[in-house]
C-alpha positions, 0 to 999 in steps of 0.5 A, a space after each residue: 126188947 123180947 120178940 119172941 118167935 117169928 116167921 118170915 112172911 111172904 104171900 104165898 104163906 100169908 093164910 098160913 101164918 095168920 093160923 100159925 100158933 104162938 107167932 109172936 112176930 114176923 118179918 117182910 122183905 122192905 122192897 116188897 111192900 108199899 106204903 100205903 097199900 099194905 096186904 090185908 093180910 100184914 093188916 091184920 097180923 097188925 091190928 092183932 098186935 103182931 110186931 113186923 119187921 122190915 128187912 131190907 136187901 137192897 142198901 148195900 152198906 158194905 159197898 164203897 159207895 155212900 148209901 143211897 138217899 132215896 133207898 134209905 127214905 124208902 126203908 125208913 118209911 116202911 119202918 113208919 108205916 108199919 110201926 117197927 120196933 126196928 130195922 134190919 139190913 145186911 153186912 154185904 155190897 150189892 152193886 159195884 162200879 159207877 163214879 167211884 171207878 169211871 166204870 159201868 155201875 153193875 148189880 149183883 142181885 144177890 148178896 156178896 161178901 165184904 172183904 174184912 179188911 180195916 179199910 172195908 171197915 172203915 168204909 162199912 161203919 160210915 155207911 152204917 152211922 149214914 144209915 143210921 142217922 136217917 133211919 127212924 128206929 135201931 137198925 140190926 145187920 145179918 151176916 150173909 153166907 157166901 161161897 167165895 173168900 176175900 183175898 188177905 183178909 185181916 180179921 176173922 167174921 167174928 172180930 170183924 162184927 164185933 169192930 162194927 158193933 164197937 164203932 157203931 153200936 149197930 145191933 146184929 141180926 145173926 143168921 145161924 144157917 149162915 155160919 153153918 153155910 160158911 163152915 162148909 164152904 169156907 172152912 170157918 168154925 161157927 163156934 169160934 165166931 160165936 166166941 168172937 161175937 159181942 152176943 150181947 148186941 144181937 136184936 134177933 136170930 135168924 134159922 133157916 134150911 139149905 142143902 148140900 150138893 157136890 161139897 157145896 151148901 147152898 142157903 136156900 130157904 126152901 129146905 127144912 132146917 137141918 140138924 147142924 144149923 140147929 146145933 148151932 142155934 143150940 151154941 148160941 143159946 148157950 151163950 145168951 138168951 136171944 131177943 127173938 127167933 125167926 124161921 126163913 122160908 122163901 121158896 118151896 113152901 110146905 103145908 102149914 103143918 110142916 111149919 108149924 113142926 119146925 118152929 116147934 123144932 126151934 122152941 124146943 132147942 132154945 129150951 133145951 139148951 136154955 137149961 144149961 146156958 153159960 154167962 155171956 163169954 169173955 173170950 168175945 171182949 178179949 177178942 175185941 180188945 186184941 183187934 182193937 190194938 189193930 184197929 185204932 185209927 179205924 174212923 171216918 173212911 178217906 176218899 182213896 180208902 173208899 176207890 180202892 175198896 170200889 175198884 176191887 168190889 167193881 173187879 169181883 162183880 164184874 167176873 162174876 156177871 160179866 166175864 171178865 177175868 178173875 181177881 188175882 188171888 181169888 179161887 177161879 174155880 169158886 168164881 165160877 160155881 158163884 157165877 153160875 149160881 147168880 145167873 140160875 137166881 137171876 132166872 128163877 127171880 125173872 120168871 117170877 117177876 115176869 112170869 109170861 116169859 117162860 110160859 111164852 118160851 116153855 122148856 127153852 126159857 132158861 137156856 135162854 136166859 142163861 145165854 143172855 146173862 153170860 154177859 149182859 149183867 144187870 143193870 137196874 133190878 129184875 124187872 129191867 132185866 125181863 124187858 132186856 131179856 126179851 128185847 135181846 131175843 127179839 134183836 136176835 130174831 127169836 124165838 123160832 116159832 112165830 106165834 111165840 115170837 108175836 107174843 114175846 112182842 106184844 108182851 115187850 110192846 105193853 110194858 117197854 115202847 110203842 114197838 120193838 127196837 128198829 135196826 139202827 138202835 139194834 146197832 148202836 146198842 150191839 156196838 156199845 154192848 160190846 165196848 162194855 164188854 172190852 
């Protein structure tokens, strides 16, 4: 199926890309739209034949749990409702602990890696033929950037990808900003996972900008998109023709004119390097053969195969978001730098899922928050954390200033209880609080 050349669609650029020239198609995030309520904008990029693609964030298939019933329903029903030609996930755990590990259930609020693994395999392929098998159309997965490497891992990204396509004849979404991501933080050649990928199996490309700082490349979305993540782009269209292409912009959004250069930009790689495109290469299928060797007896995941991969993404997750000790074999250093950055994410996205809170706080919100985030991990997504962000504060008898304290107040009363914990609760819940943290 041929989507052409898309861009990420989000509220704050939908006049934008109604105007864009030659869009073919777009892409939403899944868990921000609702049935039913569609923005008029999406509407009429509909009624006009543009193609949309939901793209969720919040499934989870790489984690050891099994996918949520509801969630999958929820994502299956965007595809409905907006007439999806497909669906598109990623290769990544989310949430950790709970049932699996007798553990607190904690959130990530980003997307962080799978170990590659053929156990973590098995468990990812029986989550992707469960998703699979609820979803109403095909199903496509992105490989994510991350800035930490497992442990003894087995297989490399692109023997890792093409075993899931194998096992599951999953299609792939193939971020290339993403390797480039990973080729500056961990050390790995995009070249040699585009050799190992099954290219025949990628339903869309996505490219989008970043930048470098202190040796790290952090995957914004709200950069323009650099030479490198191009050349990339250029290396796999020399190697196969991609179904379409989709420029991700998520923040700091330019003119419309910029965005329009840069989608420009992207047709004019593809057709540059289309002039001189290859066969799909065999090394990809030889590549495969070699790993399927070793991973035969890849099946159905047994029920210790799926508690060791919890117990060890619950250990992970709980470094990163509440202070716990690192994982033995990972680079604590590393850990930190990601620690930091899911809590600098956790603030940006509370301040704009609850914008009142840094207007009421001012220049103090973020010390704030980040004080909070050390080690009250998330619980159950943004909009949670905003009201345990504010009750926290209220506890402590903050803010200061009494006027913004009264006004934190009256913002946690309208949107959490009838008024602010009383003394007794404060109690209870300081004292559980701190049996989590031990």
């Amino acid at each position: 199926m041929e989507l052409g050349i898309g861009i990420g669609w989000r509220p704050e650029i939908a006049d934008a890309v109604d105007e864009l020239p030659g869009v073919d198609w777009v892409e939403v995030v899944a868990e921000n739209i609702c049935p039913g309520h569609l923005p008029a904008a999406l509407t009429r990029l509909r009624s006009r034949g543009t193609r949309i693609i939901p793209h969720g964030v919040s499934l989870g298939l790489g984690g050891a749990d099994r996918p949520c019933e509801q969630r999958l329903a929820d994502l299956a029903e965007r595809a409905t409702e907006l007439g999806a030609p497909l669906v598109s996930e990623h290769i990544a755990f989310v949430r950790a602990g709970g049932v699996l590990t007798a553990s607190p259930l904690l959130e990530a609020g980003h997307l962080l890696p799978v170990p590659r693994t053929w156990e973590a395999l098995k468990v990812l392929c029986e989550n992707v033929r469960i998703a699979q098998d609820s979803l109403p159309v095909p199903l496509a997965l992105e490989n994510i950037a991350a800035l930490i490497s497992w442990p003894d891992e087995e297989l490399t990204e692109g023997q890792f990808l093409a075993e899931l396509v194998e096992r599951t004849g999953v299609r792939l979404l193939i971020d290339v900003a993403n390797l480039h991501t990973n080729h500056v933080n961990r050390g790995e050649d995009p070249s040699a996972a585009l050799d190992e990928l099954p290219v025949e199996a990628i339903a869309y490309v996505h490219v989008a900008g970043g930048i470098e700082r202190d040796g790290v490349w952090h995957d914004t979305h709200a950069h323009p998109v650099t030479q490198p993540v191009l050349d990339i782009l250029t290396e796999l269209r020399s190697r196969v023709s991609p179904p379409g292409v989709l420029l991700e912009r998520d923040d700091d959004f330019p003119p419309q004119a910029e965005l329009a250069a840069e989608l420009t930009t992207i047709r004019r790689t593809l057709a540059a390097a289309g002039a001189g495109t290859r066969a799909v290469a065999a090394g990809g299928a030889g590549s495969r053969t070699a790993t399927s060797r070793e991973g035969a007896a890849v099946g159905h995941s047994s029920p210790a195969g799926r508690e060791r991969v919890a117990l060890a993404q619950a250990a992970l997750l709980s470094a990163l978001v509440a202070g716990t000790p690192a994982p033995e074999g990972f680079d604590s250093r590393r850990l930190r730098v990601q620690s930091r950055a899911l809590a600098a994410k956790r603030a940006d996205v509370v301040a704009k899922v609850a914008p009142e809170l840094p207007e009421i706080l001012g220049r103090g919100y973020r010390a704030a928050f980040l004080a909070y985030a050390k080690s009250r991990p998330m619980r159950d997504g943004y909009r949670r954390d905003a009201l345990d962000f504010a009750e926290q504060l209220l506890v402590a008898g903050r803010p200061d200033d009494d006027s913004a304290r009264r006004l934190l107040t009256r913002w946690w009363e309208e949107r959490a209880a009838a008024q602010p914990p009383r003394r007794a609760t404060r109690l209870v819940r300081a004292a559980r609080a701190a049996l989590v943290r031990k």
